[in-house]
C-alpha positions as CSV (number, residue, x, y, z in Angstrom):
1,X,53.2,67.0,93.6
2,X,51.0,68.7,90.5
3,X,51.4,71.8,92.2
4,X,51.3,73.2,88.2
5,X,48.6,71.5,86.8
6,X,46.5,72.2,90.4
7,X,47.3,75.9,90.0
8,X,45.7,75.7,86.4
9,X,42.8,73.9,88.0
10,X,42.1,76.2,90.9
11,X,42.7,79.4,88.4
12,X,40.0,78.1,86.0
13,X,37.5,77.7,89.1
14,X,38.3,81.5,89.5
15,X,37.4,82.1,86.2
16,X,33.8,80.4,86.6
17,X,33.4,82.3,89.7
18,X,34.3,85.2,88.4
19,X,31.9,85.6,85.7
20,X,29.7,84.6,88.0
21,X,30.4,87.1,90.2
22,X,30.0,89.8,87.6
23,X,27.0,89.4,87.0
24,X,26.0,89.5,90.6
25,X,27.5,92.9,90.2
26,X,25.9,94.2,87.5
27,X,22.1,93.3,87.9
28,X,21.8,91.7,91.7
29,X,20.4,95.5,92.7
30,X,18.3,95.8,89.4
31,X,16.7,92.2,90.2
32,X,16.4,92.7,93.4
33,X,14.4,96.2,92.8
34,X,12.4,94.6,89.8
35,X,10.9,91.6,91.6
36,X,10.0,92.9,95.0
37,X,9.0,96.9,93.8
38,X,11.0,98.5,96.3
39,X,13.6,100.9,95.8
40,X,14.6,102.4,98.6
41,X,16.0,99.1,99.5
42,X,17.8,98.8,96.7
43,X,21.3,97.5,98.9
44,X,19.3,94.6,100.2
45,X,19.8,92.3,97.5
46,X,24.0,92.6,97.2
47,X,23.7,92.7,101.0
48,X,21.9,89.2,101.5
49,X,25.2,87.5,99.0
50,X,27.4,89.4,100.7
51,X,25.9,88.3,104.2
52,X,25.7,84.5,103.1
53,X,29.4,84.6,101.3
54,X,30.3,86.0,104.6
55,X,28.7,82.9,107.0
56,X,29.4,80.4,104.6
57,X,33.2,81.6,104.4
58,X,33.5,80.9,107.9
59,X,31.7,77.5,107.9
60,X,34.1,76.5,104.3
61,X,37.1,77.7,105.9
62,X,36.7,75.2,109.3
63,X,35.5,72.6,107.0
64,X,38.5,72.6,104.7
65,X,40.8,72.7,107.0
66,X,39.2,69.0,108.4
67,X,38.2,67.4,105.2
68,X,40.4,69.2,103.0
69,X,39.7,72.1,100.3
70,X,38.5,70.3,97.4
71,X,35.5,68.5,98.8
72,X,34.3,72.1,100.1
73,X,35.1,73.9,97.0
74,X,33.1,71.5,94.8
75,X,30.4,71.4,97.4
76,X,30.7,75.6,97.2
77,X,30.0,75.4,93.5
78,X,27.6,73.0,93.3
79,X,25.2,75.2,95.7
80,X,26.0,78.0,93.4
81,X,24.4,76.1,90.3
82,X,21.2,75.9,92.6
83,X,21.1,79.2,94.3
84,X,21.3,80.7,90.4
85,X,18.6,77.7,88.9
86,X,16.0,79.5,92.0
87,X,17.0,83.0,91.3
88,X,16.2,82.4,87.7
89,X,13.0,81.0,88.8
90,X,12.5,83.7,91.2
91,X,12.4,86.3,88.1
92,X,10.3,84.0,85.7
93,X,7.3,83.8,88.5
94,X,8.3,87.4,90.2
95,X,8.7,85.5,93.6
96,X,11.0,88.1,96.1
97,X,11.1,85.0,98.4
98,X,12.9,82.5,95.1
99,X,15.0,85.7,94.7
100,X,16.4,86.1,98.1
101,X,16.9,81.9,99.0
102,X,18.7,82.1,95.3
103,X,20.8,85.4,96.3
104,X,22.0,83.6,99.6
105,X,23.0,79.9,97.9
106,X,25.0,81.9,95.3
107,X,26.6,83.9,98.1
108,X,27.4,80.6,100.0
109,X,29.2,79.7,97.0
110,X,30.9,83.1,96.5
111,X,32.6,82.8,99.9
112,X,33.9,79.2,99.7
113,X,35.1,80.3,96.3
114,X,37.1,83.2,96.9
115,X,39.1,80.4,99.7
116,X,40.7,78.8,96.8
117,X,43.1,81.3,97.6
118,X,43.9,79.4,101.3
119,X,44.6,76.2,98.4
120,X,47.1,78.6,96.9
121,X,48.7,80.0,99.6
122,X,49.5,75.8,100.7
123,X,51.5,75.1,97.8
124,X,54.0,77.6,97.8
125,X,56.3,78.3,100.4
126,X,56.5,81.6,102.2
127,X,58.6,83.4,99.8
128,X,56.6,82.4,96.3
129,X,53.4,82.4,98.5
130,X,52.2,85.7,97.5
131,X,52.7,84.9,94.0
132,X,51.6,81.4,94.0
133,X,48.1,82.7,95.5
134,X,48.1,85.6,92.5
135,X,48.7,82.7,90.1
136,X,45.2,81.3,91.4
137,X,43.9,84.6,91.3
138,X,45.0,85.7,88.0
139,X,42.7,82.8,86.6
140,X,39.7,85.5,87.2
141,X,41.1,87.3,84.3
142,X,39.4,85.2,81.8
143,X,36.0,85.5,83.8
144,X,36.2,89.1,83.2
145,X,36.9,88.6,79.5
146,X,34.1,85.9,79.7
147,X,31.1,88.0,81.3
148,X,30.8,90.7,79.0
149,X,31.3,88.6,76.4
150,X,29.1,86.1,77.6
151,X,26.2,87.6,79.6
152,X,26.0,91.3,76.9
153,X,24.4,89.9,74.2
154,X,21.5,88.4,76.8
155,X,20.3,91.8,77.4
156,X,21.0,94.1,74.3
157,X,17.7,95.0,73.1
158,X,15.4,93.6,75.9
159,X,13.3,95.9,77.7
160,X,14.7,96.1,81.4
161,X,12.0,93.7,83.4
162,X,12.4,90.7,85.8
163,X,11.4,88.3,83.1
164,X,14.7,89.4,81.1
165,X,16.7,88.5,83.7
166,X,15.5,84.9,83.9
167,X,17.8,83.4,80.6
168,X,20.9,85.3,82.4
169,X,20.6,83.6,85.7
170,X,20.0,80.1,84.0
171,X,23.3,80.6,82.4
172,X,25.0,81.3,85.7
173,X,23.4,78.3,86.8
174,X,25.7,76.4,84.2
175,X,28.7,78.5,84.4
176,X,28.6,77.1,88.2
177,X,28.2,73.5,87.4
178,X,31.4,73.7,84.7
179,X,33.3,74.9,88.3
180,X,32.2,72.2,89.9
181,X,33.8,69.7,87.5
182,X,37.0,71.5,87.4
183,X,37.9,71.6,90.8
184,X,37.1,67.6,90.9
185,X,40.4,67.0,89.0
186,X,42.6,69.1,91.7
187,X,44.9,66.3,93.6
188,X,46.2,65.4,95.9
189,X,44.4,67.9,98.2
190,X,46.4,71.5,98.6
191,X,46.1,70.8,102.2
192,X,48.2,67.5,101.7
193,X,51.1,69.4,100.2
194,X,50.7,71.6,102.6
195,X,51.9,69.4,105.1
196,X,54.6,68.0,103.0
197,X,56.4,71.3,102.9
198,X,55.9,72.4,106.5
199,X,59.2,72.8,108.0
200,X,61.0,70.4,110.1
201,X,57.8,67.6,109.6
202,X,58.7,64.1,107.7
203,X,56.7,62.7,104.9
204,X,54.6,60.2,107.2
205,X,54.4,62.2,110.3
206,X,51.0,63.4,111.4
207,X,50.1,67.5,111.5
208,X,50.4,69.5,114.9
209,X,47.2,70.2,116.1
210,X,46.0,73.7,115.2
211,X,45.3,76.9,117.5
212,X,42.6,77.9,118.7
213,X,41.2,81.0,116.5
214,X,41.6,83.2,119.3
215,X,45.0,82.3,119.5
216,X,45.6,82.9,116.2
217,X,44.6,86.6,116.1
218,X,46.8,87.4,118.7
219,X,49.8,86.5,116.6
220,X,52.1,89.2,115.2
221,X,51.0,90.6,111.9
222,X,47.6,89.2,112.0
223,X,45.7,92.2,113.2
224,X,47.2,94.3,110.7
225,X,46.1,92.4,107.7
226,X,42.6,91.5,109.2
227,X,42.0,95.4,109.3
228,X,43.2,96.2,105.4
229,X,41.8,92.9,104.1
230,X,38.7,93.9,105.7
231,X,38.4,97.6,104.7
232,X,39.7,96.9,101.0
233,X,37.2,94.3,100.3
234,X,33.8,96.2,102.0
235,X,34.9,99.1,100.3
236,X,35.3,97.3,97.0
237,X,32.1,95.3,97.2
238,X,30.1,98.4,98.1
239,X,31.2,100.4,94.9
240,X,31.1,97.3,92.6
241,X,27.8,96.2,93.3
242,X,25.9,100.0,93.8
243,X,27.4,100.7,90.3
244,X,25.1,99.3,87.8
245,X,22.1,101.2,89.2
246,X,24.5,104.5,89.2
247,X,25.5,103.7,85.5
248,X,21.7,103.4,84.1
249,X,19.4,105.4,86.9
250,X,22.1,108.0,87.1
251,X,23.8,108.5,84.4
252,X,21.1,107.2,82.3
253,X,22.9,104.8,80.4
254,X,21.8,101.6,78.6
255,X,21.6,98.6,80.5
256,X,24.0,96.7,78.4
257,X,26.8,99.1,79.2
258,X,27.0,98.1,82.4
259,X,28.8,94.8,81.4
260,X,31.7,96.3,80.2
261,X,32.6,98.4,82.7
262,X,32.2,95.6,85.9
263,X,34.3,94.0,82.9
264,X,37.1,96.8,83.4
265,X,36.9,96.7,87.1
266,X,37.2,92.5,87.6
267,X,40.5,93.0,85.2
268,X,42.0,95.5,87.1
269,X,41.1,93.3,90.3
270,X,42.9,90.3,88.5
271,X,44.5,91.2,85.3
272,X,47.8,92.1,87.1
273,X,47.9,89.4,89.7
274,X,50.8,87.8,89.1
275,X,52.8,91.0,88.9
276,X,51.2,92.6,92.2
277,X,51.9,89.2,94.2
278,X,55.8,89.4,92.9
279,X,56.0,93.0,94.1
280,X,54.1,92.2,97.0
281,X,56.5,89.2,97.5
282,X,59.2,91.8,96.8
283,X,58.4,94.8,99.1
284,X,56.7,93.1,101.8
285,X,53.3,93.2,102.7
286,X,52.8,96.2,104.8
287,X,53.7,98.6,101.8
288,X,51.6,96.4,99.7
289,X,48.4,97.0,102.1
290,X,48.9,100.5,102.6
291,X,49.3,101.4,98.5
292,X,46.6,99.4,97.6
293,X,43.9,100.8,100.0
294,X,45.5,104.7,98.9
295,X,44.5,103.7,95.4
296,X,41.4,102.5,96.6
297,X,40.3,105.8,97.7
298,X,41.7,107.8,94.5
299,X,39.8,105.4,92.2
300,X,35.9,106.1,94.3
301,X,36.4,109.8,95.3
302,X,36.7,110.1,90.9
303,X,33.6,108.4,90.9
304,X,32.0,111.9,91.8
305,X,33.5,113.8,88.8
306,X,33.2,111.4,86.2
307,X,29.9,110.3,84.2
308,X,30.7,108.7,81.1
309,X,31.1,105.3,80.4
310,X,34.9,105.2,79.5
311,X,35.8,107.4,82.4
312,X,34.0,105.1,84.9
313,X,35.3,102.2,83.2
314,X,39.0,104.0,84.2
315,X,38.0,104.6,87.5
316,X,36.6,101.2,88.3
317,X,39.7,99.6,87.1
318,X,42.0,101.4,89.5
319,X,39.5,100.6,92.1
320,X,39.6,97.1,90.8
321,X,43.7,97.5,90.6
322,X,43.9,99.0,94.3
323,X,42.1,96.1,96.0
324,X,43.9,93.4,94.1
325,X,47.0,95.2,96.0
326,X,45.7,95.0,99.2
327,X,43.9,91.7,99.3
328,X,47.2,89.6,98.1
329,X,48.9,91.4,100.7
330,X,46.4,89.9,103.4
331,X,46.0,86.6,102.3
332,X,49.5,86.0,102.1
333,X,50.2,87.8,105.2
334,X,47.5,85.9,107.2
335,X,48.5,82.6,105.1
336,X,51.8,83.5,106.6
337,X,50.4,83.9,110.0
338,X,48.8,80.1,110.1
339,X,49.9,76.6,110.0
340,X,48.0,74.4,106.8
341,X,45.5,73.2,109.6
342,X,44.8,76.7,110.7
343,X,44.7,78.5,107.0
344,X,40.8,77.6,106.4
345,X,39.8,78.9,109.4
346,X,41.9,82.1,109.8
347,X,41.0,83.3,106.1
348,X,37.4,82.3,106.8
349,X,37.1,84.4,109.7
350,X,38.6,87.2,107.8
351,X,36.3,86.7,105.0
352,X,33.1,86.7,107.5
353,X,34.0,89.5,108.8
354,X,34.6,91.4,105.2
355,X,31.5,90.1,104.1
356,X,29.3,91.3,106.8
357,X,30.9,94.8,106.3
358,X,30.8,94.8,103.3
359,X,27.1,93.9,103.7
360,X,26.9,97.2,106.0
361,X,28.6,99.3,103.4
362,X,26.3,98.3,100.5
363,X,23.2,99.0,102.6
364,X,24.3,102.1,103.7
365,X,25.8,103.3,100.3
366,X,22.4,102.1,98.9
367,X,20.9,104.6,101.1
368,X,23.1,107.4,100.6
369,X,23.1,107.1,96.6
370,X,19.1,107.1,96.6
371,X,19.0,109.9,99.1
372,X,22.1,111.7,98.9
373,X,23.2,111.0,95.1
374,X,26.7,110.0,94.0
375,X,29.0,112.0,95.2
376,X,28.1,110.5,99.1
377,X,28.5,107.4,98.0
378,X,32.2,108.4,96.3
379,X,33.7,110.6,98.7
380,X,32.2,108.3,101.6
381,X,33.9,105.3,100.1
382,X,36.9,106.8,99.7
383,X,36.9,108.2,103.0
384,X,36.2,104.9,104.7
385,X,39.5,103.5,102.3
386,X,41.8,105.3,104.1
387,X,41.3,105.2,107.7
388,X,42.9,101.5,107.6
389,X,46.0,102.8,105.9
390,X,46.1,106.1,108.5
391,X,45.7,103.2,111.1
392,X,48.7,100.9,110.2
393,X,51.3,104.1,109.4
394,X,50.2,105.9,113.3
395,X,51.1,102.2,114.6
396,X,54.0,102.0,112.6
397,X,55.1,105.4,113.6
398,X,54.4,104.2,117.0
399,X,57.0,101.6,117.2
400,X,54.8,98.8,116.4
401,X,56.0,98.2,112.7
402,X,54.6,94.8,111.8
403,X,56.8,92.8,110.0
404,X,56.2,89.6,108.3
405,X,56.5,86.4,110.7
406,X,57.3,83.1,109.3
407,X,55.1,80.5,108.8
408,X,54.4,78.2,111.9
């Protein structure tokens, strides 16, 4: 069923997106702040892609799960081309308005993107899924090696301005459209071989109709992994995109440095994927969830003692590390949770509503670091990272243990 050579395909995607995403990271603020002059609103521009990664998610995730994932996922990077070609253009004419409509196509993208991992999670069964969606995942790796190396030398030496910005958002543009021919060659369809290894269902016999979403949520485990996929994604976002400006208008370093430490922090999102999703497969997903969002909040509260560029670097990578953890544990828990009609649509609601929190988060961490300085931003973060885990043990310890369900 090229469940190899798809898994090769859909990791290379990840690695488009991922450079991509980087350097959302790194300068989305600083653009944002550069072409509209106004920064106590700093926040705004992460928060509009997190906002649109977060609706379109949600619309991706129903539409997969009708026309299948590779129509959506090439349509998901071919917006992203765009929304990068009008944020370039955005910069070049200092238009706020080109900024913004580019911010929100390249979120779009983001979110149907980051549901490669519901194409995963279909080709494995339930006891490789975990790995099989890290597989996918890991593919981000080389994205992390390929921003820095990539997107550095287009700022070393310029002086910071929106027009400098313009040649690194044209490159995105065609970083995006190499994604989109990639995920052309995935077949059949993940969702097709989904079907094929349901339990109990012969080759030529048609799907079981899927449950409602409301149904959905109500089943075992799901509420549980909604709430740590949630928090451990917000809180990530928040950090990752606020720390550019805190590495040159705080710390006062060089622009170019920035690069290399969102560098550290993608790898330690993705660099151990395939090991965390065989531990994760190992010790069960609870654990997982809980250990992840624990290192979570180590990694941020450090944040407020640490100013060099290595240290940070450090720091962001165990943030990095903590949420790759936690957000394997989801997905394959809530992949676990849902029948191959219902994956799309269960992973896109959880992605909506990570998205719009972490939309919150960024605004309000925005806020705090201009007002407030670092150390609210840190401590806060880290605060928010463990109420989740404090959550899940008081139900545990409660009698309400969730243990993994089968698939449906």
């Amino acid at each position: 069923m090229n469940v190899r050579r798809n898994t090769l395909l859909l990791a290379a995607c990840m690695s488009v997106n991922s450079a991509t995403l980087q350097l959302v990271a790194a300068i989305s603020s600083l653009t944002f702040v550069l072409v509209a002059g106004i920064e106590g609103l700093l926040g705004l521009g992460p928060a509009i892609f997190l906002c649109a990664a977060a609706l379109g998610a949600l619309v991706a995730g129903r539409a997969m799960d009708r026309i299948g994932r590779v129509p959506v996922l090439a349509t998901g990077f071919g917006v992203g081309s765009v929304g990068a070609l009008v944020t370039a253009l955005g910069t070049h004419v200092d238009s706020a308005l080109a900024v913004v409509g580019g911010f929100a196509l390249i979120g779009v993208a983001g979110g149907t993107a980051q549901l490669a991992r519901a194409a995963a999670g279909d080709m494995y069964p339930p006891a490789r899924r975990a790995r099989g969606i890290s597989y996918v995942l890991f593919g981000a790796v080389f994205g992390a090696i390929l921003g820095p190396a990539f997107f550095s030398p287009l700022f070393r030496g310029r002086e910071l301005s929106a027009g400098a910005l313009t040649v690194p958002w044209l490159a995105a543009a065609g970083i995006m459209a190499i994604g989109l021919v990639i995920v052309l060659f995935v077949r059949p369809d993940p969702k097709r071989i989904a079907e094929l290894l349901a339990p109990d269902r012969g080759r030529e016999a048609p799907p079981e109709p899927a449950a409602p979403l409301g149904v959905i949520l109500r089943r075992t485990n799901v509420l549980p992994a909604l709430v740590a996929g949630v928090a451990s994604f917000a809180v990530m976002v928040a950090v990752m995109n606020l720390a550019g400006y805190v590495v040159v208008e705080h710390r006062h370093h060089p622009q170019h440095l920035i690069f290399p430490i969102i560098g550290a922090h993608v790898l330690g999102m993705y660099a151990l994927m395939p090991v965390v999703g065989t531990l994760v497969d190992r010790i069960g997903r609870p654990p997982a969830l809980v250990g992840g969002l624990a290192l979570m909040a180590v990694s941020n509260a450090g944040l407020h003692w640490t100013e060099g560029v290595a240290g940070t670097a450090v720091l962001l990578f165990g943030l990095g590390l903590g949420w790759n953890v936690s957000f394997v544990a989801a997905t394959a828990q809530l992949a676990d949770c849902a029948a191959p009609g219902e994956r799309g649509k269960l992973l896109g609601f959880n992605d909506l509503l990570a998205g719009l929190t972490g939309a919150s988060f960024v605004l309000i961490g925005g806020f705090a670091l201009g007002t407030l300085g670092v150390t609210a931003l840190a401590l806060g973060s880290a605060a928010v990272a463990l109420v989740a885990p404090a959550w899940m043990l008081a139900r545990a310890r409660n009698g309400r243990r969730p243990a993994v369900e089968p698939s449906p």
